[in-house]
N, C-alpha and C positions, 0 to 999 in steps of 0.2 A: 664267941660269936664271930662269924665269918664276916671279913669286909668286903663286899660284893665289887666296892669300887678301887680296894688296891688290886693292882693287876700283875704283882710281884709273883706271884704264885701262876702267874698263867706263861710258863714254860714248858719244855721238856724235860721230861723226869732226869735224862742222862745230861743235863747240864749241873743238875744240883750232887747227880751219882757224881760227875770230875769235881766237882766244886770240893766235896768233902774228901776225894783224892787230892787233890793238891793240897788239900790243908795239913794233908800228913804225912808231903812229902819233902824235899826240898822244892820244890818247884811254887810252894806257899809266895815264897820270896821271889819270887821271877816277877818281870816285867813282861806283857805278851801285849804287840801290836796283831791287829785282826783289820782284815779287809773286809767291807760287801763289795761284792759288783755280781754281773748276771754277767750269763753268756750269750746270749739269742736276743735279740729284739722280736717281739710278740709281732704274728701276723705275718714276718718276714718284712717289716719294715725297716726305714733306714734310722730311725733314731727313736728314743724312747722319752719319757718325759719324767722328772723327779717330781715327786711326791711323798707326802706321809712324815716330814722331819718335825713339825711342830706337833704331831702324838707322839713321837718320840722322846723328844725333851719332855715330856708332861710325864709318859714315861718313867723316865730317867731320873726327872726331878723326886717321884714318889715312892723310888725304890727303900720298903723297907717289908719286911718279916712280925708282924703279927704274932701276937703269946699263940693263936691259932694254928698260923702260921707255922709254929713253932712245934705245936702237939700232936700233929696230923704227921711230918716230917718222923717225928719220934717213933710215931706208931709205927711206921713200915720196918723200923728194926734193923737197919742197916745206917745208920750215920750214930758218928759220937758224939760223947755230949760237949765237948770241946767244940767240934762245929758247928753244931746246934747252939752253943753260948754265943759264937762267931756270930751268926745270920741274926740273933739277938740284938746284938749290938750293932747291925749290917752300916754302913757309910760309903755310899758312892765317891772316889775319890780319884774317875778315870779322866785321861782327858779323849775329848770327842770332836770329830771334823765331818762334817759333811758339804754335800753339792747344795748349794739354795733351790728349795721348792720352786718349779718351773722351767729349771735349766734342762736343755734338750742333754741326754746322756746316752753312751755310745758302750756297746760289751767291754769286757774287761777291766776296765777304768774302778777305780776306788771310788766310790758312793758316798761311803761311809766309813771313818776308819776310828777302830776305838784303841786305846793303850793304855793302860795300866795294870796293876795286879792281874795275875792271871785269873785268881778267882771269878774278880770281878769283870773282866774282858771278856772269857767263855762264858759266864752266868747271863748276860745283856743279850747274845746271839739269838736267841725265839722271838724276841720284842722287837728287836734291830729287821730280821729278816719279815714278821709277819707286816708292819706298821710300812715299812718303807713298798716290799713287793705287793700290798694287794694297791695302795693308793696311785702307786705309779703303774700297774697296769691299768687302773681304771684312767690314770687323766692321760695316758696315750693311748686307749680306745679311743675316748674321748675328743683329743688333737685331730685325729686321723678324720672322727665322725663330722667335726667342727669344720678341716679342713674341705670335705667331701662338698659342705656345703654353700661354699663360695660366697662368702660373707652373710649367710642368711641365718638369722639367727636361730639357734638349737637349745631347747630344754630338754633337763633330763629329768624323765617319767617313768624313772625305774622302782620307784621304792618299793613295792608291794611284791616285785621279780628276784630284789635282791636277797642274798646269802646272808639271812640274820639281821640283825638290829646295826653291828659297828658296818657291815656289808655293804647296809643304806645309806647311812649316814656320814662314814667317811667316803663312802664313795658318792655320795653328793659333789663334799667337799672336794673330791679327787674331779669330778667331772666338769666343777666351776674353773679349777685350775686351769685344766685340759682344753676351756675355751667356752662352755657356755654358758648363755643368758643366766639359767637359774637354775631350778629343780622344784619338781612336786614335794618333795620332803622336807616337813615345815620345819622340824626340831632343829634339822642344818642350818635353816636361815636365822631361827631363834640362836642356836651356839655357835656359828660360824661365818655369818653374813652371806651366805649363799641367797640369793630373794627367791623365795617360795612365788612358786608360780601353777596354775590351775585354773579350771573350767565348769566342768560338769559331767556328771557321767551317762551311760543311756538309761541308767535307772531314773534319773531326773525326769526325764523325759517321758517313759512309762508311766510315773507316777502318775501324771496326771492325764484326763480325759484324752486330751487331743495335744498333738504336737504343738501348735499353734499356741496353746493355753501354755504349756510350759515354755516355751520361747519366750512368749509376751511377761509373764514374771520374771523367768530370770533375767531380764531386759532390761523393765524397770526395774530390781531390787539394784543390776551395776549397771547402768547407765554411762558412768563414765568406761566401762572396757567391757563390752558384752561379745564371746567369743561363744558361739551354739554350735553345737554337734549335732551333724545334718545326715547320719551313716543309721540312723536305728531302724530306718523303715526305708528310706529308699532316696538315696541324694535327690535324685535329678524332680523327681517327681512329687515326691513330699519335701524332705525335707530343707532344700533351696528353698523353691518358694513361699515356704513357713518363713525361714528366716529373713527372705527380702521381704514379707508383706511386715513382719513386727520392726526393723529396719528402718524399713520406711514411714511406719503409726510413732515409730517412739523416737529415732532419731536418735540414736547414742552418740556419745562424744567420738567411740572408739570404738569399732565394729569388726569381727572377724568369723571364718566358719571355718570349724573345725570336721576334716574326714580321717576315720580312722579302718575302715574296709576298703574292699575293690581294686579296682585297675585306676592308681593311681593319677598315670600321664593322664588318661580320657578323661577321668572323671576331674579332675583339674583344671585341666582345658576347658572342656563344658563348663564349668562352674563359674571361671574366670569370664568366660565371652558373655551369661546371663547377668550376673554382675554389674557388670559392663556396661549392657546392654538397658538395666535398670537405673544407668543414673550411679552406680555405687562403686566405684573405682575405689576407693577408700576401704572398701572391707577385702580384709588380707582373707589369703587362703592357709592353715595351718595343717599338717598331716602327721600321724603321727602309725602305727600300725608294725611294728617289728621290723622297723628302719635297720640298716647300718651303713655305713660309707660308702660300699658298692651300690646298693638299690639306690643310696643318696642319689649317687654319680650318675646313675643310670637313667634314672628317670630325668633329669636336669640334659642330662644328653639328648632323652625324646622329646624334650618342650617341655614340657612336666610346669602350669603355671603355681607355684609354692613361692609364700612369704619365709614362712620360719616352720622349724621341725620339731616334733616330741619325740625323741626318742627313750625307749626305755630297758627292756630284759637284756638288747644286745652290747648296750653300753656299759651299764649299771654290774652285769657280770660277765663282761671282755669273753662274749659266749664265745666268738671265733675261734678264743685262746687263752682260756680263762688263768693260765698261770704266769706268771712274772719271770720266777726260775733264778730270783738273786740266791747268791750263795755267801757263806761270811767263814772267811779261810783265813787261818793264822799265819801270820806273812815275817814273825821277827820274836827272838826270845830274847831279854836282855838278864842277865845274872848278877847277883848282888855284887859280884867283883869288877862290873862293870865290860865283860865277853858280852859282845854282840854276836847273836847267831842268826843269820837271815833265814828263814824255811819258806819249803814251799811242799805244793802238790806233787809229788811225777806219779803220773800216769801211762797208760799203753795210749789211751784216747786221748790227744794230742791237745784235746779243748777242754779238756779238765787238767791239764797243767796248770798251776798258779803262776803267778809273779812275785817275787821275794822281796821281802826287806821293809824300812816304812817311807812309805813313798810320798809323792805327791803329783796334783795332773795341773795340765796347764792348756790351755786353749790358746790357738793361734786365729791371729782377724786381720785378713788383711786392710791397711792402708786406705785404699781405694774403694778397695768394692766393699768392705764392713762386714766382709763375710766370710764365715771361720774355714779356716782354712784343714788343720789337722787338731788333734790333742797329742799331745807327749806325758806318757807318764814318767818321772823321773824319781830320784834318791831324794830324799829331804837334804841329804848333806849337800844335793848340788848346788843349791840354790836356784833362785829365776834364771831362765833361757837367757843367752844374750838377745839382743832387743835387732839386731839383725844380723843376718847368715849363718842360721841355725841349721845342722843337716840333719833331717829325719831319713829312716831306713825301714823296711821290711822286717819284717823279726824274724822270719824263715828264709826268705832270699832276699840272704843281705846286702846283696849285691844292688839291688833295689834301693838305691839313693836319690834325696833330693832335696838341693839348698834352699832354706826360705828367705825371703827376702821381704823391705818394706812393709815388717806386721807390727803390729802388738798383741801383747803375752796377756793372760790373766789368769789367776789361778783361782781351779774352779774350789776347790774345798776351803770351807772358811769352818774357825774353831766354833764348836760348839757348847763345851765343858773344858774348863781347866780344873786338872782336877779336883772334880765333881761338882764345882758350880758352874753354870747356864750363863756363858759372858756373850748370846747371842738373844737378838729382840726378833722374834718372827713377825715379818711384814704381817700388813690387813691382807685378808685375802683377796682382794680387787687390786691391789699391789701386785701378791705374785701372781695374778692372771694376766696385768700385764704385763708383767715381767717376761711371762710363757712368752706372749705374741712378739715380744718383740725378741727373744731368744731367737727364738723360732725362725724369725724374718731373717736371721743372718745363716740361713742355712740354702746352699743353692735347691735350685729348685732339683735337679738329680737325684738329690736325696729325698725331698720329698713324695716322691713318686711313692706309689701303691704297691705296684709290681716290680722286680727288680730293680729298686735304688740302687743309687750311687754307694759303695762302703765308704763310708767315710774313715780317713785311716786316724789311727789312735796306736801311735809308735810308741817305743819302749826309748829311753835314753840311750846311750852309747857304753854309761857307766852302767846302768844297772840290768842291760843286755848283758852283761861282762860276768856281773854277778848271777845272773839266773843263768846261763851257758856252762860256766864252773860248777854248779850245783847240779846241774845234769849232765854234764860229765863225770861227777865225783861219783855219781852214785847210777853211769853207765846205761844210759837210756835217750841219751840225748836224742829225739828224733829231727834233728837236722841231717845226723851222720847219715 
């Protein structure tokens, strides 16, 4: 029988094809360090947001091979039974580094970095790349939609738009990170504390006789948070004044009207000055209607009177850009006699070159202002940056220098597995959301722009420029020459 909730089996075929290549070759016995990182920030923005490392440890925790497992593998006729005994007996025994859920992250930079056996270092790469790429591009949809809204709060009302069952649910979970209030999707808040948040739908509303009848119950059934959707038949005209006359009869603790059609700014406005106009200053306006950051921005721009936002399909599946585009590239081979071999990518396409070796990133903040200044990726062997006059460079024109001064260091990748036990406690997730915000806050505002941000620079050390320059000279393609 199939276990529908081990997720070991949910790979690609051609990791388990190397898996049982290396088991029969010398290479069984190698040690391989692996990078993720992406290349592009989704949207063309200036920083991207981490997400998806606490499925990944759950993951990682439950990696094992099933007698099913086992017989299915058999059948395609291609692996021995030596391997096949191997995945039998499977034991996670890699060690694991990751960025903490919430940290802003910038291209290139190591995400995620796994080392051990090569078996097992290639075999993790599907789970590494799916878990990490879809939840971080949702919770930087997410930032960008959160940020659009200028402290007004945003719910995500995707579940029903999303890509499958894990689609809605981790992307709940991605979108609480990302900055808001909650989500229509109850299961998240039941397994992830995300607070389930909701209303009514216009079926509600048709159900019964008259708009007015259905206002007036669901009114009294919450009395303490009665928010009516005033869009089924016609705002201004019905369904405002349904909702201020039941409003006004029942008196809720906590009053709001929700539009989900129309011209926005108008109909906001309007709604806002009748409101108003009734004595009811207290009932919010919510909208919610295939929002995303731009339209946010835009309407906010016209006057647009909005308390708080729904948004849902454009967030829930990062429609603008729906792909992440991390990549997980083997950056180090270590050999049982102890040769270190750094590898890397070369390429003609300059941006699918790798960076070699097994590294580590660090973030710079200045002093003063609290606000990160660059990232340096370096060698593990360097150890921490000196703590002041550090020179960061260009990695193309290197002539492109410049001393740091008055910072502090932190390095962004903290252990996650030694090997193969889990020596990290993932925060509550109200923890790393605000962990996000306040990341976030140390970022100038240049970067955060919509349209051509600020690049935030993320240099290479001086030592392991040295080393990836060598390797693409050795092997004549350097594209600086």
């Amino acid at each position: 029988m199939v276990d529908k909730y081990n997720l070991t089996m949910l790979t690609d075929f051609y990791e388990i094809t190397m898996a049982n290549g290396y088991f029969n070759t010398p290479a069984k016995d190698y040690e391989a360090t692996f990078d993720m990182f992406f290349r592009r920030v989704p949207d063309q923005g200036g920083f991207a947001i981490m997400a998806g490392v606490e499925q990944l440890i759950d993951y990682l925790k439950n990696l094992k091979f099933s007698e099913a497992d086992i017989e299915y593998l058999r059948s395609k006729n291609c692996f021995c039974e030596e391997f096949l005994e191997y995945l039998r007996n499977f034991e996670f025994v890699c060690d694991v580094w990751a960025v903490p859920e919430g940290t802003p992250i910038f291209p290139y930079e190591p995400i995620v970095i796994v080392k051990g056996p090569a078996i097992q270092a290639q075999f993790v790469e599907t789970m590494v790349l799916l878990t990490i790429n879809h939840q971080s591009l949702i919770a930087t949809k997410a930032n960008r939609i959160v940020r659009a809204a200028q402290g007004r709060p945003v719910m995500e009302f995707g579940t029903r738009r999303a890509h499958g069952v894990t689609g809605a649910v981790n992307g709940a979970r991605a979108s609480y990170i990302g900055g808001c209030i909650g989500t229509a999707c109850t299961i998240a808040d039941r397994d992830y504390g995300t607070p389930a948040l909701g209303t009514m739908a216009h079926s509600w509303i048709q159900t019964f006789d008259t708009e007015y009848e259905a206002f007036y119950e669901y009114t009294k059934q919450y009395p303490n948070n009665a928010t009516l959707l005033i869009d089924t038949y016609n705002v201004l005209s019905s369904g405002l004044p349904n909702a201020i006359k039941v409003f006004k009869e029942l008196k809720p603790a906590k009053m709001g009207v929700r539009i989900d059609s129309g011209d926005i700014t108008y109909l906001t406005k309007k709604t806002r000055e009748i409101l108003d106009e009734n004595g009811l200053q207290d009932c919010s306006i919510v909208i919610s209607n295939s929002l995303d950051e731009y339209l946010i921005r835009d309407v906010l721009l016209e006057g647009a009177q909005i308390n708080s936002f729904g948004v849902g399909e454009r967030m829930i599946t990062a429609k603008s850009e729906p792909v992440f585009g991390g990549v997980y590239k083997l950056a180090q081979v270590e050999k049982p006699d102890g040769t270190v071999l750094p590898k890397m990518k070369i390429s003609e396409n300059v941006e699918k070159i790798t960076n070699p070796g097994f590294k580590n990133v660090y973030r710079f903040y200045g002093k003063q202002s609290g606000k990160a200044i660059a990232d340096v990726i370096t060698l593990r062997s360097e150890g921490k940056p000196a703590e002041d006059g550090y020179e960061i460079f260009d990695q193309v024109n290197t002539w492109k220098r410049k001393t740091l001064f008055n910072y502090e260091v932190r390095e962004l990748l903290v252990p996650i597995f030694e090997r193969g036990k889990c020596v990290y406690e993932s925060p509550s997730i109200s923890e790393i959301r605000d962990y996000c915000k306040e990341q976030v806050a140390t970022l100038w505002d240049e970067t955060l722009r919509f349209e051509n941000p600020h690049t935030y620079k993320v240099d290479l050390s001086q030592e392991l420029w040295n080393v990836k320059n060598e390797l693409l000279n050795k092997y004549g393609t350097n594209p600086s020459k």
